[in-house]
N, C-alpha and C positions, 0 to 999 in steps of 0.2 A: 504494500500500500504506500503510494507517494504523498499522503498527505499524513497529517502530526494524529495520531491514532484514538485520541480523544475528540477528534471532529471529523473523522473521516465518514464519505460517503463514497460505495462503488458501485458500478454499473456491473448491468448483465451479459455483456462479450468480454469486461475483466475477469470477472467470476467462474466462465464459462472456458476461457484460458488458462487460469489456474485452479479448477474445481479438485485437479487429479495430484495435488501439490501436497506430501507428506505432511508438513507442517501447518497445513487448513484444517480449519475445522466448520463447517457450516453450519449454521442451527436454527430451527425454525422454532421462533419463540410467542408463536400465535395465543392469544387469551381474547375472551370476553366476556361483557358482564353476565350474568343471569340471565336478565331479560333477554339478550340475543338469541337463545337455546338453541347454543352451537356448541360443537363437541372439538375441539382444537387438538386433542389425541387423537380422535378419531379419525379427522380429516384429516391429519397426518400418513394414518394408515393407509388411504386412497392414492392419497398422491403429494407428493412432498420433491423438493432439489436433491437429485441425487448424490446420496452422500450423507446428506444432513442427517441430525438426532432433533429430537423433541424435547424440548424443555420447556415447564412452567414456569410461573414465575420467583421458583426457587423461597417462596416465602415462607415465613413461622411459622407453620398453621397452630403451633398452640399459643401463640401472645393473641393477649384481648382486642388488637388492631388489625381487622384486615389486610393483606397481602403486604403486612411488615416485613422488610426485609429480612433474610434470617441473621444466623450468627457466621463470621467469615468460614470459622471454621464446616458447620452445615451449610453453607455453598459451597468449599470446597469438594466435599466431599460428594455433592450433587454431580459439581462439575468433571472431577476424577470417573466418577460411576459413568459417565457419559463418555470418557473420551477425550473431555478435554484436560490439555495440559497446560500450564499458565505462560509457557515459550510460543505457544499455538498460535497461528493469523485467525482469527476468529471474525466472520461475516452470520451477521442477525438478519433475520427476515420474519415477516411476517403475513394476514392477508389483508392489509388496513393500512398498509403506507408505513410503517412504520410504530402505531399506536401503541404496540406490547413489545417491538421490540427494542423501540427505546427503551423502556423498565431494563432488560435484559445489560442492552449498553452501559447506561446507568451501576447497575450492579457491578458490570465489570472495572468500569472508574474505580469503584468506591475500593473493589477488590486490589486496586494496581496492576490491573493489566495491560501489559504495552502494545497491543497492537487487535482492535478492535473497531470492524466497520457495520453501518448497518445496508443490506442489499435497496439500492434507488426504487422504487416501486416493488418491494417486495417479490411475494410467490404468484402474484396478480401479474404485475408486469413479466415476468420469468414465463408463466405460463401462455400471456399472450401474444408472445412474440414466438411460442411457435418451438419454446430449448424441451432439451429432453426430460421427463419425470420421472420418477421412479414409487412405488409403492411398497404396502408391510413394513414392519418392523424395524426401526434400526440396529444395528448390532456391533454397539461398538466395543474396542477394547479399553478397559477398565486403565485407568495411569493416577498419575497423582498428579495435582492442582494443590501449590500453595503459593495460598494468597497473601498478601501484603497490604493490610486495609491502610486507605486514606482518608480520614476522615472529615476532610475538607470537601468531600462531595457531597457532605449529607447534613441537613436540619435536622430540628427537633421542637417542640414545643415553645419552648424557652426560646431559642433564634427566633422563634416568630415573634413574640412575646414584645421581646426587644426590639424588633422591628416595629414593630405599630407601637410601643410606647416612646423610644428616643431616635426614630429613623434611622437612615443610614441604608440597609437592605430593603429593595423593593421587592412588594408581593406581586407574583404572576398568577393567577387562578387558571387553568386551562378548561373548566368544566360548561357545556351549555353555558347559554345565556340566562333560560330562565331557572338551574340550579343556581348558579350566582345570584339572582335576584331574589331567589326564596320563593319561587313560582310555582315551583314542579317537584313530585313527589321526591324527597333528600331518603335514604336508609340512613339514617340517623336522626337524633333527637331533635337538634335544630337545622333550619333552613336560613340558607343566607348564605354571606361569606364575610372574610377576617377586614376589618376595617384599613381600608387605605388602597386594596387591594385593586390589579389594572383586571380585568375580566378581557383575556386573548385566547377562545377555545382552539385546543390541538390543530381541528381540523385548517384553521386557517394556517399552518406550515405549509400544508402540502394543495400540491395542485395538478387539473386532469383527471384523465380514468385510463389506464389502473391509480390511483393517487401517486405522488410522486412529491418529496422535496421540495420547495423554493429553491430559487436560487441565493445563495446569499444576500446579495445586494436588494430583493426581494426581501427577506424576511429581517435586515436592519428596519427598511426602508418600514415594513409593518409595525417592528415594535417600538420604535422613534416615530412616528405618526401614533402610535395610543399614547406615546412620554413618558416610554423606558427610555433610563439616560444611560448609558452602555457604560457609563464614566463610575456607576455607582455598583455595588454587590444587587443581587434578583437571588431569590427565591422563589424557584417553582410547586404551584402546589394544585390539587386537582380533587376527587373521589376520594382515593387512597394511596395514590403518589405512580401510577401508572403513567397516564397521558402528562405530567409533568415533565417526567421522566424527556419524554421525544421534546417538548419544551426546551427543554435543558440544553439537547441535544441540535434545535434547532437555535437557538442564541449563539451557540459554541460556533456552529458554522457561519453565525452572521457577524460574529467579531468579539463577542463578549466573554470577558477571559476571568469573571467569578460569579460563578449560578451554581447555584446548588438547591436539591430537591427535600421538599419538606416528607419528610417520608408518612408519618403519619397523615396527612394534608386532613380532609372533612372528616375524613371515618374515624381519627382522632378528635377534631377542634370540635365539630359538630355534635360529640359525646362526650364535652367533658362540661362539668357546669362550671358557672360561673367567667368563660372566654367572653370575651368583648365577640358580639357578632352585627353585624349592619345586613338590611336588606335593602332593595331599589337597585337601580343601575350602576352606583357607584362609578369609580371612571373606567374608562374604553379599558 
């Protein structure tokens, strides 16, 4: 990958050149919410980039915070079980543009890992162009993955805390409009969103069908018209730190070189009492 591995995006005749390269790993990291009632293993099983392994989003299932990150050590150990090794070229894909494999990306930041892209229009674009597929089960061999976590890629409660009371870090919220606004049915206690916060849902990164990336100068040009100042720290936050996630990932490409994901985002702040929360349109 010719670009700094923390912003890299590749195309599908790179991928397609290096698919069959020892030290690749490819990985389709498709998720959605409930309400979609889609099977993201399943469709795996049909048809997936050959090569690839399936991976969730590696999260805690036993902390009280949905799709919380886990602990380095249980993503390592995820990661090893799969295949991957932490020396590995590692390319994310997903069928959404990028939506869950940003998470994935994200994860691997936090993990320190060096060389990390996510595929331009995903298993959408792969597929409609016509490249080869492959089906059933992947079978990969079992390695070890140690991780070297950085913990400059991640919030937590208190960062935000401190954000809405003495500034400094601006809130990104990635979610619908009218979750932000407190319009539409939240899975959690309260509806709304964190005070101060810009409301710039995922979907405006990408653009087309199959979805596909902005271009950089495209996605400064978006979050400098809502008055993200590239000049200051962002904080992405969203549901439960998913669509953040590709956020993150999309700022990184547009020039902004300190974002980081509130991991807990609603499925935390939304549950906990006593947070300052606003509703209405708050700013763009």
């Amino acid at each position: 990958m010719s670009e700094q591995a923390n912003e890299s995006l590749v195309q599908p005749d790179w991928l397609a050149a290096e698919i069959a390269a020892s030290d690749l790993q490819v990985v389709d990291g498709s998720w959605y919410l409930p309400e979609a009632e889609r099977d993201p293993a399943a469709e795996f099983l049909t048809a997936h980039i050959p090569g690839a392994v399936f991976l969730n989003l590696a999260t805690d299932t036993a902390a009280p915070v949905r799709n919380t990150l886990a602990t380095p050590q249980q993503l390592a150990a995820t990661l090893g079980a799969a295949g991957i090794s932490d020396t590995d070229r590692v390319i994310l894909y997903d069928h959404k543009g990028g939506a869950s494999a940003g998470r994935l990306w994200w994860a691997f930041q936090y993990l320190g890992h060096d060389s990390v892209a996510l595929l331009d229009g995903g298993f959408e674009r792969w597929r409609a162009e016509g490249r080869p597929l492959a089906s059933g089960p992947a079978e990969p061999s079992p390695t070890r993955y140690r991780p070297r976590p950085q913990s400059n890629w991640i919030a937590d409660q208190n960062d935000v805390l401190t954000a809405i009371r003495q500034g400094g870090a601006q809130l990104v919220d990635t979610r619908e409009a009218e979750r932000f606004r407190g319009e539409a049915e939240e899975p959690a206690r309260y509806k709304g969103h964190m005070p101060g916060a810009h409301n710039i849902p995922y979907t405006e990164n990408l653009r087309g069908e199959p979805p596909r990336l902005k271009a950089p100068a495209e996605l400064r040009a978006l979050y400098e018209t809502a008055g993200v100042d590239f000049e200051r720290p962002v904080i992405t936050t969203c549901g439960s730190g998913v669509t953040a996630s590709l956020t993150a990932f999309a700022l990184r490409r547009a020039g902004h070189r300190n974002v980081v994901v509130y991991d807990g985002s609603w499925a935390e702040w939304g549950n906990t009492e006593g947070l300052p929360v606003e509703t209405g349109p708050g700013r763009r």
